[in-house]
Every structure is written in C-alpha cells, then in structure tokens.
C-alpha positions as a printed NumPy array, in Angstrom:
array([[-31.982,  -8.944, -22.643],
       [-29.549, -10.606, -20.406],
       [-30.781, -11.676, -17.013],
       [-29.716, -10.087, -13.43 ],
       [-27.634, -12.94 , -12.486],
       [-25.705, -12.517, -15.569],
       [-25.317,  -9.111, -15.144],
       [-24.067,  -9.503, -11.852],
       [-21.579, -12.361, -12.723],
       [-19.989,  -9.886, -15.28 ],
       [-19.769,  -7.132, -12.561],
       [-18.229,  -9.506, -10.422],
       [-15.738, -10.634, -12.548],
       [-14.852,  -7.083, -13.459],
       [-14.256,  -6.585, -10.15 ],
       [-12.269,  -9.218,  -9.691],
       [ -9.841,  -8.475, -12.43 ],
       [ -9.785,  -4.827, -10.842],
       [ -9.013,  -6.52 ,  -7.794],
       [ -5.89 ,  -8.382,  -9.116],
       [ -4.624,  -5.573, -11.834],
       [ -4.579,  -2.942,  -7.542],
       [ -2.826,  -6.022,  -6.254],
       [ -0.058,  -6.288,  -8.612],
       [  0.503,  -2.757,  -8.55 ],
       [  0.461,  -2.713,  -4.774],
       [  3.097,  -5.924,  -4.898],
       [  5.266,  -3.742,  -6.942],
       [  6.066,  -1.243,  -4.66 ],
       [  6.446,  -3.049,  -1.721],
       [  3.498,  -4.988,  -0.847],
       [  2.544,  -9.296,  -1.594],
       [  5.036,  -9.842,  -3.947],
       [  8.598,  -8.636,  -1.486],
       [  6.214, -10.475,   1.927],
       [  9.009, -13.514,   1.101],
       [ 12.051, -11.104,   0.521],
       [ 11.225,  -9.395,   3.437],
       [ 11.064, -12.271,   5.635],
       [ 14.194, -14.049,   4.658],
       [ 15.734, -10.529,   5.159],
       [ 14.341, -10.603,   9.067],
       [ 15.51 , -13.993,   9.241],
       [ 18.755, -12.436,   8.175],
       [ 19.249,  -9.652,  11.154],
       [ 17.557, -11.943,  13.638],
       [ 19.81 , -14.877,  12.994],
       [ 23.171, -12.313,  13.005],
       [ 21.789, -10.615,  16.277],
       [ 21.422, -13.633,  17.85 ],
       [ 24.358, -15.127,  17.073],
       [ 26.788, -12.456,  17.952],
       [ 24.529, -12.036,  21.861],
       [ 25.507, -15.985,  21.985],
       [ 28.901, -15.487,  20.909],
       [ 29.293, -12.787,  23.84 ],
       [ 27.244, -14.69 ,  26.289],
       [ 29.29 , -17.738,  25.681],
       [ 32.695, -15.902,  25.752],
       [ 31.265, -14.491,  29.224],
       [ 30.399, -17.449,  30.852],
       [ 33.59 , -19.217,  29.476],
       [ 36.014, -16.702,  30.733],
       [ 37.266, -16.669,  26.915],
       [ 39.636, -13.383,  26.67 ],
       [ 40.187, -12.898,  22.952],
       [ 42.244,  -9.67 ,  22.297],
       [ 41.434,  -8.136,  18.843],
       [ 37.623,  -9.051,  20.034],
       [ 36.81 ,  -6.193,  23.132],
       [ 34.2  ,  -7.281,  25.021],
       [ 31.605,  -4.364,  23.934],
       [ 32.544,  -4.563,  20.386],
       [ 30.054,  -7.256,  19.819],
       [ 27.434,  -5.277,  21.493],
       [ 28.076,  -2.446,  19.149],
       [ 27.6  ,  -4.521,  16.334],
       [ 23.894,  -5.631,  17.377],
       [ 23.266,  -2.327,  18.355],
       [ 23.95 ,  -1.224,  14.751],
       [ 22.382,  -3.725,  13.43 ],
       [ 18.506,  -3.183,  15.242],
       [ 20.099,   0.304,  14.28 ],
       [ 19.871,  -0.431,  10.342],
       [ 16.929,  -2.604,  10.3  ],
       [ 14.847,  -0.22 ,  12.015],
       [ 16.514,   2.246,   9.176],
       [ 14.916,  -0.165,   6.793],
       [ 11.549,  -0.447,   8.12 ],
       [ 11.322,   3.42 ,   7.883],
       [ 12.268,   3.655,   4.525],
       [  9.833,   0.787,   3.674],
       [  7.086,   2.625,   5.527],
       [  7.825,   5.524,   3.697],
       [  7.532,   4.26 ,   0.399],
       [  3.741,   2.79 ,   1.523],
       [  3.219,   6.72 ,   2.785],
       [  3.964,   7.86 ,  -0.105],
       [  1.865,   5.2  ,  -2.403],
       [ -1.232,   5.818,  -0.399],
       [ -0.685,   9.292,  -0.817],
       [ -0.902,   9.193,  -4.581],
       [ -3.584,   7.199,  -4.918],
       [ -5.839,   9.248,  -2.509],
       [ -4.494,  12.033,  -4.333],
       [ -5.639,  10.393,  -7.839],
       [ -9.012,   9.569,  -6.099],
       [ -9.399,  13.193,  -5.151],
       [ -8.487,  14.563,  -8.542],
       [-10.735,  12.161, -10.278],
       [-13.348,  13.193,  -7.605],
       [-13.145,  16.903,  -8.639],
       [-13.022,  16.336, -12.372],
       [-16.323,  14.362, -11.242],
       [-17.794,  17.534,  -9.751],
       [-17.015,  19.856, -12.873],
       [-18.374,  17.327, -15.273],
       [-21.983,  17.432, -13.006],
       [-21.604,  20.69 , -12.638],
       [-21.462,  21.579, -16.434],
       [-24.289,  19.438, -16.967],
       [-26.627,  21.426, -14.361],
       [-26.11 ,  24.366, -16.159],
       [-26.564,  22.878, -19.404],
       [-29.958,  21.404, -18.258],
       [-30.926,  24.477, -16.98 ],
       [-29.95 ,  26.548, -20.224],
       [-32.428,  24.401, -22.37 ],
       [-35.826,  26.073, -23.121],
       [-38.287,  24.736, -19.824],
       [-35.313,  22.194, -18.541],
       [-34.413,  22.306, -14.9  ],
       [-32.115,  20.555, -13.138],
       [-34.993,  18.185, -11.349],
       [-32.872,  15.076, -11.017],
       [-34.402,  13.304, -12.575],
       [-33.194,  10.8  , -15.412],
       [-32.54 ,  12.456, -18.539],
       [-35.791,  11.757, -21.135],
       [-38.804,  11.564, -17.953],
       [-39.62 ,  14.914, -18.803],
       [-39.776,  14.275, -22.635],
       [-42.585,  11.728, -21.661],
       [-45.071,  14.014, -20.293]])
C-alpha cells in the first residue's frame, strides 16, 4: 500500500500537469503566450504617438510651415490612433469575456450533471429493501 507522501506527490503532479494543459489553453486565446506580441504592439502605437506629438511640437516651436502637412492633421492622426488601440483593447477584452464565460458555463453544466448523478443515486439507495439514504459510505451498513 503506497504511503501518504506518495500519494500526495502523485496528486501534486496531477495537478500540476492540469495546471499547465489550463495554461496553454488560456495562452491560446489571448493570454501568456500573445503577453510579448502584445507588448511590441504597445511599443508600436506609443512610439508612432509620440513621434508624430514631437513632430508637431517641433514644427511649432520652429515656426516650420509645411503646406500639404495642416497643422491639426497630425493631431488627428494620434487621435485615431489612441482611437484604434483602445478599439483593440476592447476586442481583446472581449474575447477574455467571452472565454471566462464558457468555462463557468462548462463548470456549471458539469455541476448540474453532478447533481442528477447524486440525485439518482438517493433514490436508488432508498429503493433497496431497508437502504436509506444515511450518508454514509456505501458497505457501513452491510457491516452491522
């Protein structure tokens, strides 16, 4: 008969492999595995934002007058770009909405199915001859 502590080692490391099969799935849609894609991509719009505020700031201060360039223009074009990125972080929240919602969805299903199976057993235990549903293990009242 195998000890406690190997019992718990092997619960542990079933755990464990759990752990990483949720966190793959979770990197899939969105999660660990894009945290690099989805910092060079805000690295991206920061860098672009930035550089077209300096570009106006310096053509202020300089007095530069460059005709096909208006001098709101290149405020519109930061403004639409916070514009898309925050479009992006929506649509990146929404895809975690809509993960979480499945899985507390599967929980709740599984959760049910749970219920029907104990269910079905009460009545089972109380259909046998003398059996009640005492809760009891199944077998203690076979000892007496």
């Amino acid at each position: 008969m195998p000890d406690e502590t190997e019992i718990l080692r092997k619960e542990l490391d079933h755990y464990r492999t759990e752990r990483e099969k949720v966190r793959r799935i979770i990197g899939q849609i969105g999660g660990q595995s894009s945290a690099g894609r989805d910092r060079a991509i805000n690295a991206v719009f920061l860098s672009v934002v930035l550089a077209v505020f300096l570009f106006d700031i310096v053509r202020h201060i300089a007095g530069l007058q460059i005709p096909a360039i208006p001098p709101v223009l290149t405020l519109e074009v930061a403004v639409l770009l916070v514009s898309l990125k925050i479009v992006w972080m929506i649509h990146r929240q929404q895809k975690i909405d809509h993960f979480q919602f499945w899985m507390l969805n599967s929980i709740e299903f599984q959760m049910n199915a749970m219920s029907g199976r104990m269910r079905e057993m009460e009545q089972a235990l109380e259909r046998r001859p003398g059996g009640q549903a005492t809760g009891e293990p199944p077998g203690q009242d076979l000892q007496s």
